[in-house]
Each structure stands twice: as C-alpha cells, then as structure tokens.
PDBQT receptor file of N, H, CA, C and O in Angstrom, charges set to zero:
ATOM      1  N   UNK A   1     232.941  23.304 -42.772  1.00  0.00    +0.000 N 
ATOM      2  CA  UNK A   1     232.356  22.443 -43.804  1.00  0.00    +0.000 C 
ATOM      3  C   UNK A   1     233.166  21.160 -43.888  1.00  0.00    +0.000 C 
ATOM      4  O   UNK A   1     234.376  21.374 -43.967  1.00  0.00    +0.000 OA
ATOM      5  N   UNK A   2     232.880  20.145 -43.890  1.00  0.00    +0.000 N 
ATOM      6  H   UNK A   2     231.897  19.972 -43.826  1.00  0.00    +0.000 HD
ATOM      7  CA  UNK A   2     233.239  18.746 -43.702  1.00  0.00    +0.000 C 
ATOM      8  C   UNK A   2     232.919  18.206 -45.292  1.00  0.00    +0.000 C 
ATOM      9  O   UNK A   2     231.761  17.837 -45.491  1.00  0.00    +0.000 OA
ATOM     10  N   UNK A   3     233.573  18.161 -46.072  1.00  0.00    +0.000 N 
ATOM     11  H   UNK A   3     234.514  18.461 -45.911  1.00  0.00    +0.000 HD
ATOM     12  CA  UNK A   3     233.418  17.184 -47.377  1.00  0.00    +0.000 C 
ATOM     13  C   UNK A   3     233.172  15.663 -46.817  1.00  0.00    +0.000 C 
ATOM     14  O   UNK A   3     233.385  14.975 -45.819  1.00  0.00    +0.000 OA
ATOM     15  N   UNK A   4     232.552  15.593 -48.188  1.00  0.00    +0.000 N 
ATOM     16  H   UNK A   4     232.379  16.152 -48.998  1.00  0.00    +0.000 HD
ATOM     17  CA  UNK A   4     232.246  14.146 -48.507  1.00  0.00    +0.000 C 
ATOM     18  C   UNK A   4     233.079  12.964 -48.115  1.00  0.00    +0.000 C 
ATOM     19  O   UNK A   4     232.549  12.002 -47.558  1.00  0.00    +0.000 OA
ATOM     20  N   UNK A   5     234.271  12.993 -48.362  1.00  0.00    +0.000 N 
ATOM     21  H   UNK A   5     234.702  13.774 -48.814  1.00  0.00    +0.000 HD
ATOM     22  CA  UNK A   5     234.831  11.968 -48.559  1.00  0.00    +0.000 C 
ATOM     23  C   UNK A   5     235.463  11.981 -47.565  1.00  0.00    +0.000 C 
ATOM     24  O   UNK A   5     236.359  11.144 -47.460  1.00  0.00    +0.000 OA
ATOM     25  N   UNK A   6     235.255  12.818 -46.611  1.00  0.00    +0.000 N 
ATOM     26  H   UNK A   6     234.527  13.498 -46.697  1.00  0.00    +0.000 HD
ATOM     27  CA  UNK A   6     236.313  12.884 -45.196  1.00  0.00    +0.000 C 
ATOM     28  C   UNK A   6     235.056  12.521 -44.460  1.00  0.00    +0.000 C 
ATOM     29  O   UNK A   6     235.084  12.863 -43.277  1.00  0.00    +0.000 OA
ATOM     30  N   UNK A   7     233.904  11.885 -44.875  1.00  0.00    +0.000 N 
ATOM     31  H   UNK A   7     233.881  11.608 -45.835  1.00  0.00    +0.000 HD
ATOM     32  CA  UNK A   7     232.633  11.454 -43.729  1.00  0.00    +0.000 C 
ATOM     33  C   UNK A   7     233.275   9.991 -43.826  1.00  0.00    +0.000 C 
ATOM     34  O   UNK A   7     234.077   9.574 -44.662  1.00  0.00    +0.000 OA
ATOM     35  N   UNK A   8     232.899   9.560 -43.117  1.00  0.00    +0.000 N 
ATOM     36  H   UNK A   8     232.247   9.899 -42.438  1.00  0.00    +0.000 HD
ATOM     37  CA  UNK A   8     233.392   8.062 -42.658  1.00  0.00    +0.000 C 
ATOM     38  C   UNK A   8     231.846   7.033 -43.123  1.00  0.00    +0.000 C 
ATOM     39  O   UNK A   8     230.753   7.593 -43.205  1.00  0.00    +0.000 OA
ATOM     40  N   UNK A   9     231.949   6.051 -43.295  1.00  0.00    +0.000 N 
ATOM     41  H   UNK A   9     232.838   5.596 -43.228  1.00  0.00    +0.000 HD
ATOM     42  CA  UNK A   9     230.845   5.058 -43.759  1.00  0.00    +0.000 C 
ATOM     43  C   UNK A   9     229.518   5.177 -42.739  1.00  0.00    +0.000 C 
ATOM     44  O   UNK A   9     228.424   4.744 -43.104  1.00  0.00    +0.000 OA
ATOM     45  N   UNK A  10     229.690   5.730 -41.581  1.00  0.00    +0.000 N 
ATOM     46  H   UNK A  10     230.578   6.081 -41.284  1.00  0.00    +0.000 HD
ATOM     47  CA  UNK A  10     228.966   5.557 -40.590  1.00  0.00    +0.000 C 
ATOM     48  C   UNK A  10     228.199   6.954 -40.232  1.00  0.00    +0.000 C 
ATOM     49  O   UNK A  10     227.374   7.239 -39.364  1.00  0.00    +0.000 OA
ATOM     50  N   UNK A  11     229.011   7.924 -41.581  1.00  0.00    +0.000 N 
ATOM     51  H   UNK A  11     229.682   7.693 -42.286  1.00  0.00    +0.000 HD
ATOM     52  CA  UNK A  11     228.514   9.488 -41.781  1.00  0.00    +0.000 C 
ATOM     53  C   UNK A  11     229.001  10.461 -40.466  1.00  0.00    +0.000 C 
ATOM     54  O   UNK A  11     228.419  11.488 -40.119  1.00  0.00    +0.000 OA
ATOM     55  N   UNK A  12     230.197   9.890 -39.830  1.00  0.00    +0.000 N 
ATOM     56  H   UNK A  12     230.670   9.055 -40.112  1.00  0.00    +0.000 HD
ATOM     57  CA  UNK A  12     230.811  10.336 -38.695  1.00  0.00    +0.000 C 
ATOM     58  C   UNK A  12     231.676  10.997 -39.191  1.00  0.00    +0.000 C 
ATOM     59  O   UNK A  12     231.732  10.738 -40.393  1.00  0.00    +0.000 OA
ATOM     60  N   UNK A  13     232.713  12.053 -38.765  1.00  0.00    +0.000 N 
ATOM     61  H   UNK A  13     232.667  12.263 -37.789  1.00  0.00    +0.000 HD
ATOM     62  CA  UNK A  13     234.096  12.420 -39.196  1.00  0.00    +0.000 C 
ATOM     63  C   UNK A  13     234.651  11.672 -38.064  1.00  0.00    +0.000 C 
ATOM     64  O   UNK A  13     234.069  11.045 -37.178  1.00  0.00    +0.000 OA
ATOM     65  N   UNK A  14     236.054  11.894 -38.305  1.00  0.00    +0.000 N 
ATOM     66  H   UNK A  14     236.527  12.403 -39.025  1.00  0.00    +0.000 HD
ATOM     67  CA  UNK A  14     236.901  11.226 -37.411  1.00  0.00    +0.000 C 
ATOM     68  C   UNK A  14     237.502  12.401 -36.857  1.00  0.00    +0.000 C 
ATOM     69  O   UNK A  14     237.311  13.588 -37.124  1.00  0.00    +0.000 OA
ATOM     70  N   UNK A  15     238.641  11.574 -35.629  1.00  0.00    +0.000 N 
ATOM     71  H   UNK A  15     238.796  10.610 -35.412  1.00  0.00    +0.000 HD
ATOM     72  CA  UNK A  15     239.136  12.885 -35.169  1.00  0.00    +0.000 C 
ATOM     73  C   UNK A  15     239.715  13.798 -36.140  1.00  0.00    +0.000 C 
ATOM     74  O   UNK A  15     239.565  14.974 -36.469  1.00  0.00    +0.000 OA
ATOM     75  N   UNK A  16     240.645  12.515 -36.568  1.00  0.00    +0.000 N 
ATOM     76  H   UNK A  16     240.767  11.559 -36.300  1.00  0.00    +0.000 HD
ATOM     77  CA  UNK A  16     241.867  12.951 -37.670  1.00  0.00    +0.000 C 
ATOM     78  C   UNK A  16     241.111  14.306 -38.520  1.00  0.00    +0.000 C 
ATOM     79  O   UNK A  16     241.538  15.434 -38.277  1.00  0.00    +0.000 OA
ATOM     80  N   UNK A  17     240.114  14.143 -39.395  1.00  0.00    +0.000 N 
ATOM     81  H   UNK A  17     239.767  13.227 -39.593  1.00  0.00    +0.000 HD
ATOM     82  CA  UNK A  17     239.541  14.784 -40.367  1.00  0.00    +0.000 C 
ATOM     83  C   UNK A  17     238.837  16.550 -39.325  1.00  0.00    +0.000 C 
ATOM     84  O   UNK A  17     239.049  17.723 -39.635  1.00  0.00    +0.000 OA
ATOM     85  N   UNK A  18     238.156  16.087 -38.322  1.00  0.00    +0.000 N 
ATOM     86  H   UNK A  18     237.984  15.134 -38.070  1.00  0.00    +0.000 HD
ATOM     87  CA  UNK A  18     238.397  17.041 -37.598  1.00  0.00    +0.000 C 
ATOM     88  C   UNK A  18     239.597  17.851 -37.256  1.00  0.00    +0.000 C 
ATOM     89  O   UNK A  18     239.775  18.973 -37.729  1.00  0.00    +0.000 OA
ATOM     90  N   UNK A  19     240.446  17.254 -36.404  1.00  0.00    +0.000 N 
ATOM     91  H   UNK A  19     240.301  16.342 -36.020  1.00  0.00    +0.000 HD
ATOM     92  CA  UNK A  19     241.927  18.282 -36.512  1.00  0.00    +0.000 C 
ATOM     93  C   UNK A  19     242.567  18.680 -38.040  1.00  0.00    +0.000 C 
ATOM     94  O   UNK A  19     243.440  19.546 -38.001  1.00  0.00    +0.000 OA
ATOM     95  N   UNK A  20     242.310  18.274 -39.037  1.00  0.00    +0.000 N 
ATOM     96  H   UNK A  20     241.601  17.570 -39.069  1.00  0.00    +0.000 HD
ATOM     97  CA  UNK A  20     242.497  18.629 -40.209  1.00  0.00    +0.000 C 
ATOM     98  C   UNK A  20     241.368  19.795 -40.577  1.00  0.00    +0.000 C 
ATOM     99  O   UNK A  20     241.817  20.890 -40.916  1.00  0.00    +0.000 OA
ATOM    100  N   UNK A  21     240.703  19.713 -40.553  1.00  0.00    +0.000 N 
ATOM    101  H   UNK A  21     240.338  18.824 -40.277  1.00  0.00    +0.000 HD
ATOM    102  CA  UNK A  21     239.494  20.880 -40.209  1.00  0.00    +0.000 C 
ATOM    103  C   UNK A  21     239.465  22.065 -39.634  1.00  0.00    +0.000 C 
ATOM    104  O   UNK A  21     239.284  23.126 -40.230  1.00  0.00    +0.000 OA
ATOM    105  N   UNK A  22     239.705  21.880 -38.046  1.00  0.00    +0.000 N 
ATOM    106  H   UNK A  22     239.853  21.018 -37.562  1.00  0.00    +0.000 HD
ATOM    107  CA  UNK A  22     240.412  22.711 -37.210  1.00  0.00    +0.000 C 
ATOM    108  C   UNK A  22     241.247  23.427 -37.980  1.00  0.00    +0.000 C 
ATOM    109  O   UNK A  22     240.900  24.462 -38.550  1.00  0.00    +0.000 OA
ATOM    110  N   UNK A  23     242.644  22.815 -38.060  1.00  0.00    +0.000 N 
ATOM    111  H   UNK A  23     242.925  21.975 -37.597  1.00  0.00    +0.000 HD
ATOM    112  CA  UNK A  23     243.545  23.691 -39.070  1.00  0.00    +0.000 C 
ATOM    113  C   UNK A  23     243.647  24.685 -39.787  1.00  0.00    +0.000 C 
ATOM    114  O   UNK A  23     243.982  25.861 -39.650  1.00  0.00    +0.000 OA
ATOM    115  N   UNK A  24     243.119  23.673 -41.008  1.00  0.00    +0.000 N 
ATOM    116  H   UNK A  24     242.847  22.717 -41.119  1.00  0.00    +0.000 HD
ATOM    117  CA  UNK A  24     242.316  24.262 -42.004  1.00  0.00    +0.000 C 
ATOM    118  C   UNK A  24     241.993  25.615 -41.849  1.00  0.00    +0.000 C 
ATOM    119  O   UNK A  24     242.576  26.454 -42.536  1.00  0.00    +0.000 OA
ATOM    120  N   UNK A  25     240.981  25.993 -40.883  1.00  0.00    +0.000 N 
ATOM    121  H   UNK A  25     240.508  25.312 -40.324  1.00  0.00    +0.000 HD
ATOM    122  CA  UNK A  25     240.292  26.589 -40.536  1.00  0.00    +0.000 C 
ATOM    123  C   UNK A  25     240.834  27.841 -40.230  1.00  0.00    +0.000 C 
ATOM    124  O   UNK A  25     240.510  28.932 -40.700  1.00  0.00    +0.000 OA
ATOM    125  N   UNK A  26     241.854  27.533 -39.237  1.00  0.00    +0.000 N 
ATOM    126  H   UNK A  26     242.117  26.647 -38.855  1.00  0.00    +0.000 HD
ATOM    127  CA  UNK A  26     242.546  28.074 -38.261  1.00  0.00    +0.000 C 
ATOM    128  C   UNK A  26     243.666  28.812 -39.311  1.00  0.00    +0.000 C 
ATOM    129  O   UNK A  26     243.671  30.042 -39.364  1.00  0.00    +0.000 OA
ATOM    130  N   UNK A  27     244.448  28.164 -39.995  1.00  0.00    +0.000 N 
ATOM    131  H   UNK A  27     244.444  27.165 -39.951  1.00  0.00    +0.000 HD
ATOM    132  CA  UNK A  27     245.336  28.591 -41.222  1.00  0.00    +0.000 C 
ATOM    133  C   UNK A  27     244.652  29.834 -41.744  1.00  0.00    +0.000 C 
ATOM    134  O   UNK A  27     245.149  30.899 -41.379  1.00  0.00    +0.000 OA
ATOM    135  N   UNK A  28     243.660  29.874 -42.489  1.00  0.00    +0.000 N 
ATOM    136  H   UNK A  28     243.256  29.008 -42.785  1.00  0.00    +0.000 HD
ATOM    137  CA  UNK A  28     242.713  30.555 -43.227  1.00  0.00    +0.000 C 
ATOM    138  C   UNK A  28     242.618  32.041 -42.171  1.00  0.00    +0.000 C 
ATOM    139  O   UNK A  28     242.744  33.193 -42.588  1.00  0.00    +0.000 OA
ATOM    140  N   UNK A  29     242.397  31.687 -40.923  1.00  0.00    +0.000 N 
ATOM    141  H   UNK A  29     242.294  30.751 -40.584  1.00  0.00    +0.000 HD
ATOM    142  CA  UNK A  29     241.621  32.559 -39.851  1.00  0.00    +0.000 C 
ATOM    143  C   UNK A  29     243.224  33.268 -40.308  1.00  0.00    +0.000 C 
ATOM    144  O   UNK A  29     243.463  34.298 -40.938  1.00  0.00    +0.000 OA
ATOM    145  N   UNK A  30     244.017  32.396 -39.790  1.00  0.00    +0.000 N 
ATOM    146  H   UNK A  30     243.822  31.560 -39.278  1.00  0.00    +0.000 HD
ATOM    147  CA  UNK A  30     245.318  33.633 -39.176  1.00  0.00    +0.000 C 
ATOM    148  C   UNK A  30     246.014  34.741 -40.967  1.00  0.00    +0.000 C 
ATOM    149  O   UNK A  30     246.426  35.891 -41.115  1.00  0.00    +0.000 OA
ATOM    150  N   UNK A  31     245.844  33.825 -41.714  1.00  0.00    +0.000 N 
ATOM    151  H   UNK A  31     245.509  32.891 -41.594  1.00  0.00    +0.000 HD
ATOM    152  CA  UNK A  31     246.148  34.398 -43.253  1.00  0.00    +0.000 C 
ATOM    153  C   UNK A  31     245.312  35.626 -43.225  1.00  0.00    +0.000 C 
ATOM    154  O   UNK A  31     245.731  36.679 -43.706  1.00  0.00    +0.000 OA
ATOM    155  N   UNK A  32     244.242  35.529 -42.724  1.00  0.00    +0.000 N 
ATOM    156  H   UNK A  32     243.901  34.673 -42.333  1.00  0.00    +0.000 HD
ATOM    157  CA  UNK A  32     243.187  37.290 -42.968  1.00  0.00    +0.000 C 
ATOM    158  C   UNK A  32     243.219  37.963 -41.968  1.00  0.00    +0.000 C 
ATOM    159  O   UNK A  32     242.680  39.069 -41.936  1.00  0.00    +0.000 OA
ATOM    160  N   UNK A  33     243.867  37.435 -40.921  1.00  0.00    +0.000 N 
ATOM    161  H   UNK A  33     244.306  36.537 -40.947  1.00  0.00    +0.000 HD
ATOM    162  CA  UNK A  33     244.044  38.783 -39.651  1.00  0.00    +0.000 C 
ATOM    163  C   UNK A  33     245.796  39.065 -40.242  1.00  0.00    +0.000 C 
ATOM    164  O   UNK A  33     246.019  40.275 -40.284  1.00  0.00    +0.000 OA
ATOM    165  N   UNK A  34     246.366  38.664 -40.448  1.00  0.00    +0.000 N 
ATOM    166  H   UNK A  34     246.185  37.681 -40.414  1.00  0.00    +0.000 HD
ATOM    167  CA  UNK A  34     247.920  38.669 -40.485  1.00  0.00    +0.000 C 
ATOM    168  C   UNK A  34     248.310  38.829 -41.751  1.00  0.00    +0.000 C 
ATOM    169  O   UNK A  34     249.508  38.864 -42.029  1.00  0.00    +0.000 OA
TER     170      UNK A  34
C-alpha cells in the first residue's frame, strides 16, 4: 500500500518511497516469521 503523500505530483512513487516500502514490508514480514 503506497500512501498518499508518498505519491509524487505526477501520481508516480519514487524509488526512494518504494525502497521505503520494500522495507517496510520486509520488517513486518520478518517480525511474524521470527
């Protein structure tokens, strides 16, 4: 899920907000297997 305010004017994400995403993501994943 990509919030609002991490869309860019052009309704793109950026990388940045992507690898923050990724993370995100990834953090979460390893917290419920581990």
């Amino acid at each position: 899920i990509i919030r609002c305010y991490e869309v860019g004017i052009n309704k793109t994400a950026t990388v940045e907000t992507i690898a923050n995403l990724l993370q995100e993501v990834g953090g979460k994943h390893a917290q419920s297997v581990g």
